[in-house]
Each structure stands twice: as C-alpha cells, then as structure tokens.
C-alpha angles and dihedrals in degrees: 000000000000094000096164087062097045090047107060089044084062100059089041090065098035090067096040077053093051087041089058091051085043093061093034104060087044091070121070121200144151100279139071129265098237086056098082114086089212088057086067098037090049091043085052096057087046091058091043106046095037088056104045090037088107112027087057083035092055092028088110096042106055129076113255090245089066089046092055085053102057113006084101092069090068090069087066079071095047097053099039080056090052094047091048087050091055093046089058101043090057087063095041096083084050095062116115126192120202108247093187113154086233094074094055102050125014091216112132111245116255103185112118097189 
C-alpha cells in the first residue's frame, strides 16, 4: 500500500474538513448547527479519517499477522461514517435556501403594497 501518499491526502482533507468547521462556527445565523446536512457529512470524514489515520499510516510497518488481527477495527470507522452520511441525507431535502429578492440585487425595495 502507498501510505506516504495517503497520508498526506489525509491530512489534506482533514484540514479542508477543520477549515469548514472553522467558517462555519464564524457565522452566526438562525439555525442549528445539526440542521446542515454538510455538518453531518463533514462530521462523517472527520470520524473516518481520524479513525483509520494510523491503521492506512503503519500499514506498511507491521507484520501481516498483526494485520489480520486488527485490520478488522478499521471497519468501526467505516460504519460510524456511514451512519453520519445517512443522518445527513435525511436533512438534505430539508434544506432550504432564501430566495429573497435582496440577495440577488442590493437595490433598496420600493414597493409600497
């Protein structure tokens, strides 16, 4: 297994994933947090990757026997991903973007009715 590169595209996403929480919990709005759908997905990748870092990192340095062992630990981050994933597709059809003229044009509104 390459574990150098993947690797280092674990820790790329894990900080794209730490970025998104970064912006996120800057804005405030009127909504919680567990209500976006991308909260849960993002959640998910940080489980995941957080939990199978080292067994993909040490794949290389440790004896099969051992990877017979305990390769099968690195599924628990697999299905807490997946678990995470459904949680946030059942929000994503509840999802609903403000489609207020004001964000379009930032033109004051003139109707008087």
């Amino acid at each position: 297994m390459d574990a150098l590169e993947i690797a280092i595209e674990t820790i790329f996403v894990l900080f794209c994933v730490i970025y998104f929480f970064y912006l996120r919990f800057k804005q405030v709005d009127e909504h919680y947090l567990y209500q976006d759908p991308f909260f849960w997905f993002m959640t998910g990748m940080l489980v995941y990757l957080g939990h199978t870092f080292f067994f993909n990192l040490l794949v290389n340095h440790v004896d099969n026997e051992v990877i017979k062992n305990y390769y099968h630990y690195s599924y628990i981050g697999d299905i807490i991903k997946n678990l995470l994933f459904t949680v946030g597709l059942f929000y994503l059809p509840s999802k609903k973007e403000s489609t207020s003229r004001s964000n379009f044009f930032n033109a004051p509104n003139l109707d008087l009715i």
